[in-house]
N, C-alpha and C positions, 0 to 999 in steps of 0.2 A: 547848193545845199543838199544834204542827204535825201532832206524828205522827198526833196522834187524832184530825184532821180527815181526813189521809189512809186511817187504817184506815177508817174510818166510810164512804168512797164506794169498798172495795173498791180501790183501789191499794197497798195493803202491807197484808202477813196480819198479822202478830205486831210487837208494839212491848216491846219489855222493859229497862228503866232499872234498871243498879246504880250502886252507889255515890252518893256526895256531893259536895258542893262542886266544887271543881276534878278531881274523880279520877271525877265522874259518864261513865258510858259508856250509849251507847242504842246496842242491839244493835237489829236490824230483819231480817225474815224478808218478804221481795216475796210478792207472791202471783203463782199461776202463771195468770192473766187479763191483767196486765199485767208481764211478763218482764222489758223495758227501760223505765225509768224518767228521766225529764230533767226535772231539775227546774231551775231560770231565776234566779235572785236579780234582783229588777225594783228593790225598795229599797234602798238603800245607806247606812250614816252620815250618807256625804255629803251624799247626794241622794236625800228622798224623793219619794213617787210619790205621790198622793192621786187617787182618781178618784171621781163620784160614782156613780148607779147606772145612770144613763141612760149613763154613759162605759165601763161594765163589759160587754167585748164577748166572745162566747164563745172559747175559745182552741183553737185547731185544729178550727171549725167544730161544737164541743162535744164532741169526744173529748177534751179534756185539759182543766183547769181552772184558776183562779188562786185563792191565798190571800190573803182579804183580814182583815187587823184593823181593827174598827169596835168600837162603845160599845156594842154586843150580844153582842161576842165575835169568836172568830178563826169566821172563815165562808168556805166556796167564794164563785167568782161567782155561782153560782146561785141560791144561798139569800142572799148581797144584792142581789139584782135580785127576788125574791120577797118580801123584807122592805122594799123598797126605801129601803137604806141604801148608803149607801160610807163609804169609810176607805181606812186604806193599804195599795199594794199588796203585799204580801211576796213571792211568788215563781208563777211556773205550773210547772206539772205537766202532761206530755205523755209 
């Protein structure tokens, strides 16, 4: 899931899921290292984005990251340019 890739490199403190089905809510707690948060939607229904790992370039010179889903899981850039995989882009974080 997105959120637990986000808590995992420290940009949001707390992630907490109630509820089911349609009536699921995810409450989120920021952590106070990264106050403002902008997160990008890069994939669309539409229009997806596919990049491989050699095309995964850091985002904001490596202060912000991008989510990527590959066939290893949902992963930052980082950890697919270390694994060297790609898949689709889903969103950056700055």
């Amino acid at each position: 899931m997105l959120c637990n890739v986000l808590k995992e490199k420290g940009w949001i403190a707390e992630v907490e899921v109630r509820g089911e089905g349609k009536d699921k809510e995810i409450l989120v707690a920021f952590s106070p290292e990264h106050p403002r948060l902008t997160l990008t939607r890069i994939s669309t229904p539409g229009r997806r984005v596919y990049k491989s790992s050699k095309e995964l370039k850091p985002v904001l010179r490596g202060f912000g990251m991008a989510i990527v889903t590959t066939n290893q899981g949902i992963l930052c850039d980082r950890e697919a340019r270390e694994k060297n995989v790609g898949g689709e882009v889903l969103c950056t974080v700055s």
